[in-house]
Backbone as a ProteinNet text record, in pm:
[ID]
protein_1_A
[PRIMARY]
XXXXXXXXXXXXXXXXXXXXXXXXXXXXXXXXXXXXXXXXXXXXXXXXXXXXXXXXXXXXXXXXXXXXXXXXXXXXXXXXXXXXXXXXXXXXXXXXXXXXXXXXXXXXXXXXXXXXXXXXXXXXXXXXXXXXXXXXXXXXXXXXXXXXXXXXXXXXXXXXXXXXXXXXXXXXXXXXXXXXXXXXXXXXXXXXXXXXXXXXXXXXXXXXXXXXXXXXXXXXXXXXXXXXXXXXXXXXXXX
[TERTIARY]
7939	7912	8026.8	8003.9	8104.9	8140.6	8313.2	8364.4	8406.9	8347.5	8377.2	8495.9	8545.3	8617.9	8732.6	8817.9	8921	8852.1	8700.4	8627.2	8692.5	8685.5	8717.3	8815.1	8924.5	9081.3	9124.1	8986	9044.3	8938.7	8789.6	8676.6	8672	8686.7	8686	8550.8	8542.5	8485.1	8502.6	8438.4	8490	8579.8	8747.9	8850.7	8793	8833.4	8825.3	8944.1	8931.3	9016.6	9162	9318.3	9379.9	9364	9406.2	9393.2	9451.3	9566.1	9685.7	9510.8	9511	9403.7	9515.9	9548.4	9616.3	9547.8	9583.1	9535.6	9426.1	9338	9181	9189.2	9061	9110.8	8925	8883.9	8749.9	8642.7	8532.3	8470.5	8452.2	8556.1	8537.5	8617	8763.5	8877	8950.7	8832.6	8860.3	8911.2	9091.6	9195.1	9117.8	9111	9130.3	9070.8	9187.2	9236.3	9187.5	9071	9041.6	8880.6	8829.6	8706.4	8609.6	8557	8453	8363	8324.9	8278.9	8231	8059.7	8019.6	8094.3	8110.6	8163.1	8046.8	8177.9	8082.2	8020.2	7902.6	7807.9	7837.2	7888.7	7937.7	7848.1	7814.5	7789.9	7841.3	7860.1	7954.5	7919.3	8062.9	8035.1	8095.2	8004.5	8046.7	8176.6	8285.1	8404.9	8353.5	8446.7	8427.5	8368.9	8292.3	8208.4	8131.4	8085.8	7978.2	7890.1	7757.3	7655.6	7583.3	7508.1	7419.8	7250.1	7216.8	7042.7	7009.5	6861.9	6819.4	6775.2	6778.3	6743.5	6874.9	7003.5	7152.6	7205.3	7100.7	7185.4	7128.9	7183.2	7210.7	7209.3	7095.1	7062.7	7210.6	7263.4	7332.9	7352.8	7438.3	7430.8	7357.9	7278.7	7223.5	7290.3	7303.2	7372.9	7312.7	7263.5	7213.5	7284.6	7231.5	7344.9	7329.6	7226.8	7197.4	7226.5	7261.8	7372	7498.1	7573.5	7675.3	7686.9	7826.4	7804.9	7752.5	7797.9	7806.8	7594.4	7562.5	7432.9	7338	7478.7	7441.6	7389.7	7295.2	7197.1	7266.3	7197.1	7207.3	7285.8	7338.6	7440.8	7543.3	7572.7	7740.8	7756.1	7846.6	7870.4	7912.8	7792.6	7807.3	7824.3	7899.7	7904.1	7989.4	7923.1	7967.5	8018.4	8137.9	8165.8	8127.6	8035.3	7956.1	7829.6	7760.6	7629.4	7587.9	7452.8	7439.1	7436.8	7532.4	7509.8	7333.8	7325.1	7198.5	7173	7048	7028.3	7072.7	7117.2	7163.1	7097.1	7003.9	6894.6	6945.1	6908.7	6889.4	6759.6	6715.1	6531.9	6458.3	6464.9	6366.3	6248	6169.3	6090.3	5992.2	6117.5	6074.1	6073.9	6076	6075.5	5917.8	5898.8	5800.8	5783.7	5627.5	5606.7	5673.6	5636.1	5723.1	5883.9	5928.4	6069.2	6144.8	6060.5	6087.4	6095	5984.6	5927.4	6049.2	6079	6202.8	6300.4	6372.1	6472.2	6516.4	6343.5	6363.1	6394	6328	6338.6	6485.9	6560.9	6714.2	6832.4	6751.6	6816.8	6852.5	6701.8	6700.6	6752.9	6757.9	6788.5	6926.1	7009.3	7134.6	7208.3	7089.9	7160.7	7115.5	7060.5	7009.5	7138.5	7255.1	7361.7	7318.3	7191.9	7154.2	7099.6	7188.4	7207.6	7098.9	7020	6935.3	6798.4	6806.5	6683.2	6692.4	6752.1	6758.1	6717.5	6683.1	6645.9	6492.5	6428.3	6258.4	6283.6	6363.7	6397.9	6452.2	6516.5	6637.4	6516.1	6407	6341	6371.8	6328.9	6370.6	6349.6	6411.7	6366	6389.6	6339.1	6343.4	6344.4	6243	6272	6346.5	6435.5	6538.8	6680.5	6715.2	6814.6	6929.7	6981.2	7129.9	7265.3	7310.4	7387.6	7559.5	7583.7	7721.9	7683	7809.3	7752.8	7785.8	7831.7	7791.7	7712.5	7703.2	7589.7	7654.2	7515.8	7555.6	7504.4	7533.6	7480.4	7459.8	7334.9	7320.7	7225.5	7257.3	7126.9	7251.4	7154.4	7161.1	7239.2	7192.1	7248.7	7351.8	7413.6	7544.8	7641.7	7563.8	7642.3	7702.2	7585.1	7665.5	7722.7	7758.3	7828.1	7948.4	7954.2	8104.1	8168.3	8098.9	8180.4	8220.5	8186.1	8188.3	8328.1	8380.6	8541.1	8540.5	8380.8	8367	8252.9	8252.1	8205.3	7990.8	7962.8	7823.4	7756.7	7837.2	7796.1	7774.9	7848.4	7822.7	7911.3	8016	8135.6	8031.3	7927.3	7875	7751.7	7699.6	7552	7648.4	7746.5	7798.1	7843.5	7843.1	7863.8	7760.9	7673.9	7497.1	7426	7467.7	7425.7	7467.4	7603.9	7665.3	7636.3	7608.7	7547.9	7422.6	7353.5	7216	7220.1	7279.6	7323	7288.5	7381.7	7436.7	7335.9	7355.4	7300.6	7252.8	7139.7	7093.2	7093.9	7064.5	6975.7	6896	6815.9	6633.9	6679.1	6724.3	6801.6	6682.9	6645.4	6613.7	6491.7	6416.7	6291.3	6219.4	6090.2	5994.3	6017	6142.6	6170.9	6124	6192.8	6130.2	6314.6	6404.6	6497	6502.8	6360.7	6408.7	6427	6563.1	6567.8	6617.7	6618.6	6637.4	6821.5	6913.2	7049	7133.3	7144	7222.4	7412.2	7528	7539.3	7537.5	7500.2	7525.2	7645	7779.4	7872.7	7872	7731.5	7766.2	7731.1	7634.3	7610.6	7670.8	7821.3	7845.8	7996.6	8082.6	8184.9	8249.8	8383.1	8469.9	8534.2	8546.6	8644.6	8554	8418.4	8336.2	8275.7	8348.3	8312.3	8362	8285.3	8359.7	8432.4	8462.8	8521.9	8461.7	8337.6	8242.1	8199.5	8191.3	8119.1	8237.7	8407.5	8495.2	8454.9	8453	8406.9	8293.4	8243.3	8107.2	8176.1	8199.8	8302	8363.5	8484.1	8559.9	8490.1	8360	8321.3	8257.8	8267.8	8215.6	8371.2	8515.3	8600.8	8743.6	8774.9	8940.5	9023.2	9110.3	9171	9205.6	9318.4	9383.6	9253	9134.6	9080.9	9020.6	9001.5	8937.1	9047.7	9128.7	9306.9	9286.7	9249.3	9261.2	9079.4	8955.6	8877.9	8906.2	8960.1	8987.2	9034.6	9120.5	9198.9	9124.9	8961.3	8882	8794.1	8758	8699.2	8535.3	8487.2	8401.2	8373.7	8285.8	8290.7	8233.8	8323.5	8284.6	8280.5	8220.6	8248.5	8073.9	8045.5	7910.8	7784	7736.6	7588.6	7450.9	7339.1	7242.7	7120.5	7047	6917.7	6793	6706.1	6561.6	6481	6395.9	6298.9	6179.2	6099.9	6016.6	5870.8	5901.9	5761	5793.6	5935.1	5960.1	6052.8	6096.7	6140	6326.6	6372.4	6562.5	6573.4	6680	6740.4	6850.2	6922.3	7103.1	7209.7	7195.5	7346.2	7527.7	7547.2	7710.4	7792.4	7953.7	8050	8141.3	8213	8297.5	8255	8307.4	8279.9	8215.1
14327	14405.2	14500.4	14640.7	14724.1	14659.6	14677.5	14591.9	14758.2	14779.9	14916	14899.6	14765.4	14738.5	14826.5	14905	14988.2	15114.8	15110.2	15299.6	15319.8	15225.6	15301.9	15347	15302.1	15342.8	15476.9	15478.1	15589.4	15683.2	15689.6	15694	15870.4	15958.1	16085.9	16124.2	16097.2	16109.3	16156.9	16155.8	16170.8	16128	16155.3	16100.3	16001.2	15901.9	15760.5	15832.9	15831.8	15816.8	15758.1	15751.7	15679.3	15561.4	15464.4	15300.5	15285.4	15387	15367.4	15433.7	15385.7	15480.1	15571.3	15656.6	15761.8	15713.9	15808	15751.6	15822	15808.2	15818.4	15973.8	16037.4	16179.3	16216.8	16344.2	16361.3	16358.7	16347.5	16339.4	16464.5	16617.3	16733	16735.3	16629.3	16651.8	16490	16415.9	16306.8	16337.9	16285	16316.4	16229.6	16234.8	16166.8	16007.8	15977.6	15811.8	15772.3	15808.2	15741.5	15736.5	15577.9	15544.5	15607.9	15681.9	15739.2	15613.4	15558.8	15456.5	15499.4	15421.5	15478.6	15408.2	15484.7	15450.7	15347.5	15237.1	15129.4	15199.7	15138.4	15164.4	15084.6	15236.8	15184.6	15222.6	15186.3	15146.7	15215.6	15335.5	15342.2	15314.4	15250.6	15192.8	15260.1	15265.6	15336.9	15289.5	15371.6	15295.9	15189.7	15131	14986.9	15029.2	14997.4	15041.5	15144.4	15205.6	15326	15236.4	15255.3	15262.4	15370.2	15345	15471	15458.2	15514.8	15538.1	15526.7	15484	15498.2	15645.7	15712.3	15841.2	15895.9	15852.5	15887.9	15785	15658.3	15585.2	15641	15689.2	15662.2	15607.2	15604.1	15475.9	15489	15387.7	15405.7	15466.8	15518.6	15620.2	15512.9	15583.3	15529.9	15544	15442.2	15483.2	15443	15519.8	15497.9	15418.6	15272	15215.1	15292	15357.9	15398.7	15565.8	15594.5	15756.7	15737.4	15864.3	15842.6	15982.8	16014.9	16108.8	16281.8	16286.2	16394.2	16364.3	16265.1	16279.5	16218.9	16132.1	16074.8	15975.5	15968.3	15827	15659.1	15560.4	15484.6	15433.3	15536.2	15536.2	15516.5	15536.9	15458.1	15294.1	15288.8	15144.4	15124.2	15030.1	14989.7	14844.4	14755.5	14612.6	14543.5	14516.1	14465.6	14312.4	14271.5	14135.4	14055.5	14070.4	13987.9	13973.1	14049.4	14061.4	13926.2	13887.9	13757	13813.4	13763.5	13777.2	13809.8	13903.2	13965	13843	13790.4	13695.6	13774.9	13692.1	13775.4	13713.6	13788	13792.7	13834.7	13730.5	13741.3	13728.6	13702.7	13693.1	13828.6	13905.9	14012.8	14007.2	13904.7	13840.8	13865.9	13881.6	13889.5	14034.9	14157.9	14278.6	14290.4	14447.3	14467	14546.6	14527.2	14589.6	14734.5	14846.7	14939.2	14900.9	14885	14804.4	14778.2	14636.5	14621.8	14707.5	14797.6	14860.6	14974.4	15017.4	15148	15086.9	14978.9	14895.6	14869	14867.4	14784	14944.7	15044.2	15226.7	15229.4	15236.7	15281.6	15166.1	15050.9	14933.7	14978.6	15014.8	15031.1	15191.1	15290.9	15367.2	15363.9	15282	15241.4	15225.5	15120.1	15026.4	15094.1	15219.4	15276.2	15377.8	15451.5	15528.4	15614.1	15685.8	15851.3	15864.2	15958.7	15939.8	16035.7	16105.1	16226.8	16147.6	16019.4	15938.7	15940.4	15940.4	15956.5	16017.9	16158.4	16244.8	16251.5	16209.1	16173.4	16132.4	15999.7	15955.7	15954.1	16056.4	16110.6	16218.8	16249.5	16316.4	16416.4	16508.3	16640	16712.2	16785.1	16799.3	16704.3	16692.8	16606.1	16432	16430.8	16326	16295.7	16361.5	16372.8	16218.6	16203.2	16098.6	16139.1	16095.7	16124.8	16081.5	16144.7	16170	16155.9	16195.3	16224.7	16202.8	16210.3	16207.2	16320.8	16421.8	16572.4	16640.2	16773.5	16809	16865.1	16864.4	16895.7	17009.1	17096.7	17224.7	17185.2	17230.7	17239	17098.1	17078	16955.4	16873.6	16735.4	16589.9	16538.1	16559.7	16473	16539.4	16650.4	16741.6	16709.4	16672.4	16606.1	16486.6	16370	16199.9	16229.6	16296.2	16303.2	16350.3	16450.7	16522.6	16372.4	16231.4	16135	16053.9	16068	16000.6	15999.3	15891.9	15921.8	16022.3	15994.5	16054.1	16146.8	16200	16380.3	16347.8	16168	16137.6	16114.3	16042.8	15970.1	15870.8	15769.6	15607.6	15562.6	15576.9	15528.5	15505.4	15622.3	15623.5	15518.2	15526.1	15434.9	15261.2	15226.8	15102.3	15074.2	15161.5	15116.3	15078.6	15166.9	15152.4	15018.5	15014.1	14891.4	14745.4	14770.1	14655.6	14600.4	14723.8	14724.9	14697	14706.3	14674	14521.1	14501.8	14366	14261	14306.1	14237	14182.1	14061	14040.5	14157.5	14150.8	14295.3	14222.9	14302.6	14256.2	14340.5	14273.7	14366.1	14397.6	14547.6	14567.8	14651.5	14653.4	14692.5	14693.2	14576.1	14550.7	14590.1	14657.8	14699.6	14836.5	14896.1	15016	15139	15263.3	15369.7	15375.1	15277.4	15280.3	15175.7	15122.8	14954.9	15054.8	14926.9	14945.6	14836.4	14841.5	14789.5	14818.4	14735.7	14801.8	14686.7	14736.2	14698.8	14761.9	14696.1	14513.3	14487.8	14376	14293.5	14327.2	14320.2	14375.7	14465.2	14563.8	14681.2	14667.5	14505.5	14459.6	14351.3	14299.8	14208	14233.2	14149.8	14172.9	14117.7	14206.6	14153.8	14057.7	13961.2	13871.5	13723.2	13803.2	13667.9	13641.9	13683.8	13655.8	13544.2	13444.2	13303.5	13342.5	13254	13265.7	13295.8	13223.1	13315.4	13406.4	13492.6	13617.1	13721.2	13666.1	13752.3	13786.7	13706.6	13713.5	13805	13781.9	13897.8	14028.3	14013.6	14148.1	14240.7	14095.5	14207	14231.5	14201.9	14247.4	14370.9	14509.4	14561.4	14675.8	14576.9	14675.9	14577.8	14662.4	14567.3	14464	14409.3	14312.1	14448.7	14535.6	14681.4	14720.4	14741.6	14771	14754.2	14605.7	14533.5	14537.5	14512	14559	14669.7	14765.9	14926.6	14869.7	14802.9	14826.8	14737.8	14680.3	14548.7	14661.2	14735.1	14851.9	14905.3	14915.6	14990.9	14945.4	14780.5	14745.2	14682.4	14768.8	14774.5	14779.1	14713.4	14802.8	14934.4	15009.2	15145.8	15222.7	15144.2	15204.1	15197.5	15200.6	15294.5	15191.4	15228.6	15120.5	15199.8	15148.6	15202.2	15148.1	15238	15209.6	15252.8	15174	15203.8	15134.8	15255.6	15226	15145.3	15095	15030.8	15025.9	15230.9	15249.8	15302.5	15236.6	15261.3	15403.2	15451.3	15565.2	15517.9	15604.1	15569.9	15676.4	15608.4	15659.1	15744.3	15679.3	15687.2	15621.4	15722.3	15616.8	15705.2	15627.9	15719.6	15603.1	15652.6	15596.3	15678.3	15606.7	15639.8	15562.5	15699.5	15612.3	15711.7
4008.1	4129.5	4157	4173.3	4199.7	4358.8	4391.4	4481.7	4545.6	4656.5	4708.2	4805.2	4824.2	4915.4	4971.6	4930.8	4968.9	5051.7	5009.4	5045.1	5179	5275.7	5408.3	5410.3	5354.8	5365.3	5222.3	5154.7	5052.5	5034.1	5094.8	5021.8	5104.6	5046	5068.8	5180.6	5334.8	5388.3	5543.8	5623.8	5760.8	5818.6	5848.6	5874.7	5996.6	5982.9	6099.3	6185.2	6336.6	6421.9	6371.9	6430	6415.4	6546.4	6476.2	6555.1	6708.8	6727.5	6877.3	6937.7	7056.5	7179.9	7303.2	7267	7414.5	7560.1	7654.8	7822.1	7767.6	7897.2	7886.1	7918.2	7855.6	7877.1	7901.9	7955.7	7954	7841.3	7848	7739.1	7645.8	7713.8	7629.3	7523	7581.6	7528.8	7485.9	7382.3	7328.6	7243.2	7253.4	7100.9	7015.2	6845.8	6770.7	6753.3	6839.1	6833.4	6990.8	7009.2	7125.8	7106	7199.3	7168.6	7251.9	7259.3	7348.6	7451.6	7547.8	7552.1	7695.5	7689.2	7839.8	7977.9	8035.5	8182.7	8222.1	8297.3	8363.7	8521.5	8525.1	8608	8806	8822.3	8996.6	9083.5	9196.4	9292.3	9431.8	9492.4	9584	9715.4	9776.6	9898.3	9998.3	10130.7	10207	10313.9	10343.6	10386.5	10507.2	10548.1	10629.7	10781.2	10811.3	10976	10970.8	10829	10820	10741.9	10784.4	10688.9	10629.2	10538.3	10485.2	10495	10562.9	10588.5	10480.7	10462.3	10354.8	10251.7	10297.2	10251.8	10191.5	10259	10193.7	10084	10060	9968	9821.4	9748	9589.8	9498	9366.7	9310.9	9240.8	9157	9079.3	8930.8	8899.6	8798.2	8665	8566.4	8456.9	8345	8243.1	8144.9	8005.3	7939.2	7850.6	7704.4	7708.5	7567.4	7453.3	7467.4	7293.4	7300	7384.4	7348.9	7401.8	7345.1	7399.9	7475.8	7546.6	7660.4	7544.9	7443.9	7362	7343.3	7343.5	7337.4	7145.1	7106.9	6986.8	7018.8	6885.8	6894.3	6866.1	6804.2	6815.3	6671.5	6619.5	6464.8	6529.4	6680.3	6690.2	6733.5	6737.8	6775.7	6940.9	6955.2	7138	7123.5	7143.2	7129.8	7239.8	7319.1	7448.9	7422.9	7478.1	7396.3	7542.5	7653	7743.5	7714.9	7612.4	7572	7536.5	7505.3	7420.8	7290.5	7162.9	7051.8	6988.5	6870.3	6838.2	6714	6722.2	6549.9	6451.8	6363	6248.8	6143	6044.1	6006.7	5861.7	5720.3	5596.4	5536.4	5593.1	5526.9	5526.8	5452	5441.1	5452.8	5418.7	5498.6	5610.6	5696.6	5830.5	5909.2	5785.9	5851	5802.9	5870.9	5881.2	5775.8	5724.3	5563	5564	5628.2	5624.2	5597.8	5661	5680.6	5548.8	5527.1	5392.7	5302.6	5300	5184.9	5140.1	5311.2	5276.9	5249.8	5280.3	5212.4	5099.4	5027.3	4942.2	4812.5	4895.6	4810.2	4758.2	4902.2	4913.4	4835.5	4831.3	4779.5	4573.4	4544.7	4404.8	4357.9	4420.3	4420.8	4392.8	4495.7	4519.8	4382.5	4356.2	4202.3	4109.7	4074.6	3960.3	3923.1	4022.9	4008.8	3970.6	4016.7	4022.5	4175.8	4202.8	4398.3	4457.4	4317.5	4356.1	4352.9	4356.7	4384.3	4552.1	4602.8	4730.1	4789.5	4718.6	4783	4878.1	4785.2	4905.7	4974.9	5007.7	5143.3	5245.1	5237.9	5376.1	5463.3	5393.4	5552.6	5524.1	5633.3	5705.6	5811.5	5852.6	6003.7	6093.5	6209.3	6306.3	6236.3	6161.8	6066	5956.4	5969.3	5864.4	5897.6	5806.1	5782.8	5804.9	5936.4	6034.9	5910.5	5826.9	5746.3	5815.9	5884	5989	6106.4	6207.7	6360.5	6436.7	6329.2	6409.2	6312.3	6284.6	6237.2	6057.4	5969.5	5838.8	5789.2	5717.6	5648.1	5510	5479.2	5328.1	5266.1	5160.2	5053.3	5111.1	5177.1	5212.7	5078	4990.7	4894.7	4813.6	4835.3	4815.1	4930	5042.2	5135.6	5112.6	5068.2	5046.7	4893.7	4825.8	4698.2	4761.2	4836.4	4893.9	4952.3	4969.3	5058.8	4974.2	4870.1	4740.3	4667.7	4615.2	4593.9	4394	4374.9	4239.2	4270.3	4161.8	4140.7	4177.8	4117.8	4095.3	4229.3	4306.1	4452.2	4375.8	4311.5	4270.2	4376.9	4405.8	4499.5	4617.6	4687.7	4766.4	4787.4	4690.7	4668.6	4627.7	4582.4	4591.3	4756.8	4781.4	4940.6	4967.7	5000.3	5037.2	4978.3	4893.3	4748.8	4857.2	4864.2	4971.9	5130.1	5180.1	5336.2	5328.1	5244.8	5251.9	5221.2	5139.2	5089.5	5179	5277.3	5376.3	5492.9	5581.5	5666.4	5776.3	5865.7	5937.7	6098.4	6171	6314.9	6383.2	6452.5	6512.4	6639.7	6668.4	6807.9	6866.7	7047	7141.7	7067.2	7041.4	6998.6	7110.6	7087.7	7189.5	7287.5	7233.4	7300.1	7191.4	7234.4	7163.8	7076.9	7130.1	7053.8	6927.4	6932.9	6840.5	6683.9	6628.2	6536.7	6428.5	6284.6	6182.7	6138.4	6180.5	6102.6	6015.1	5902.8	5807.9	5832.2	5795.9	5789.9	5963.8	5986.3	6126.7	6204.1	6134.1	6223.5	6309.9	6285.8	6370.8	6495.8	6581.2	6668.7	6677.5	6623.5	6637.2	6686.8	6850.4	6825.7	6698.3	6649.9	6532.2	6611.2	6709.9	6723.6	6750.6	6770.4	6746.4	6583.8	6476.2	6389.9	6323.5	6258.4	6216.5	6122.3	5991.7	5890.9	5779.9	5762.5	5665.2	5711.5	5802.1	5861.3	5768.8	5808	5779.2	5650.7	5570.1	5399.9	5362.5	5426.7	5439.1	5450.6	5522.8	5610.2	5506	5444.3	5376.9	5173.8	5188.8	5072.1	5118.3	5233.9	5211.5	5256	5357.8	5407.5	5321.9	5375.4	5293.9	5465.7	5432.3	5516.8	5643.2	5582.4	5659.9	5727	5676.7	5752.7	5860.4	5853.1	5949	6049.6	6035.1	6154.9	6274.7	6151.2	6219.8	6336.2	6271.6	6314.3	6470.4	6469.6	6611.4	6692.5	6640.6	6740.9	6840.8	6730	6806.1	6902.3	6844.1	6915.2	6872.2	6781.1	6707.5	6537.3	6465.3	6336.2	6309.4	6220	6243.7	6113	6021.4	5912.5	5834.9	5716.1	5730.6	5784	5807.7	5845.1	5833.2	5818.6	5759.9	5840.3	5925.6	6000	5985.4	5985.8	5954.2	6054.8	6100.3	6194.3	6205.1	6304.7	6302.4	6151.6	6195	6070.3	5951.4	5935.7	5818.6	5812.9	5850.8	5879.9	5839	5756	5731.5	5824.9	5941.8	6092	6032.9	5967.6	5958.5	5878.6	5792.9	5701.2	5780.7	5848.6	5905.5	5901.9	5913.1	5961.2	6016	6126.8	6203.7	6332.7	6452.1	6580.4	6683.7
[MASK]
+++++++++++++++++++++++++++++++++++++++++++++++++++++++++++++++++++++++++++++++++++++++++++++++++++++++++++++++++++++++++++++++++++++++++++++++++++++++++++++++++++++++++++++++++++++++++++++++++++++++++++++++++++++++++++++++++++++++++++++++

């Protein structure tokens, strides 16, 4: 099995943030090394001996888990460590024939090391396969070769090869957000992970990396989603 383990820390792709977080700054002017993260949801109260009519009170602001303020989907990482943990799910089994079926496309594709098999399945248009988490110019698959530490995109598809690998979980089932994401970490806090979870872990990141990822808070390195009807959401990393 190609051991992609070092990619995050060498793998010629979207620079990761650095790990320090600066003071909190607006959401126009997020340095670098800081986690974007939605504002908790307040309530305001009116000072002591005023009330507010009903017509002056204010629901409270909404915050959507599955964007973030820039207006990205559900390719970043939101992992609340009060949440109830998500099942974490190895039985393929138990997806849905679509599901499976695209899984099972991107899986063999993966392991065949011609990355231009890929190509039917990334979509286009509106249905197109979220590649980065800002926007890309040009062929999808000139894109995941540019992330690739070699000229083929094998570096790239042994990643993919690995995350798919990996344990998944069935998030915001029954919404217009539910989705399918490969590996589990990306709904899982890193500090509730046991000791075999870590092992899991670091067959897809190295030890350093998992360091830098606690910094953040989240795992943030590539993960791979597929929709209810079968549809591939998003292969990204970062934050």
């Amino acid at each position: 099995m190609t051991a992609p383990a070092a990619a995050l820390s060498e793998i010629k792709r979207e620079e990761l943030p650095s790990p320090s977080t600066p003071p909190a700054a607006s959401t126009d002017d997020v340095s670098p090394g800081a986690v974007p993260l939605p504002d908790p949801i307040h309530t305001s109260q009116p000072p002591s001996g005023e009330t507010e009519s009903p017509e002056d009170e204010q629901p409270p602001e909404q915050v959507d888990p599955d964007t973030t303020p820039d207006g990205d989907s559900t390719a970043r990482p939101h992992v609340s460590p009060d949440a109830p943990l998500p099942e974490i799910i190895y039985d393929l089994d138990k997806l849905p024939e679509p599901v499976r079926r695209m899984h099972g496309l991107i899986l063999e594709a993966s392991k065949s090391g011609d990355i231009n098999r890929l190509k039917p399945l990334v979509g286009a248009g509106d249905s197109g396969t979220q590649l980065s988490l800002t926007e890309i110019d040009g062929d999808p698959i000139e894109f995941l070769k540019g992330l690739s530490g070699d000229t083929e995109g094998q570096e790239i598809l042994a990643i993919m090869e690995e995350v798919l690998s990996a344990g998944f979980v069935h998030l915001d089932a029954g919404t217009p957000q539910e989705l399918y994401v490969w590996p589990y970490f990306f709904a899982v806090p890193l500090d509730k992970l046991d000791a075999r979870q870590r092992v899991e872990l670091f067959k897809i990141v190295t030890a350093g990396d998992y360091e830098d990822m606690q910094q953040f808070g989240a795992y943030i390195f590539y993960r791979l989603g597929i929709t209810p009807e079968g549809r591939w959401a998003f292969f990204v990393a970062g934050d």
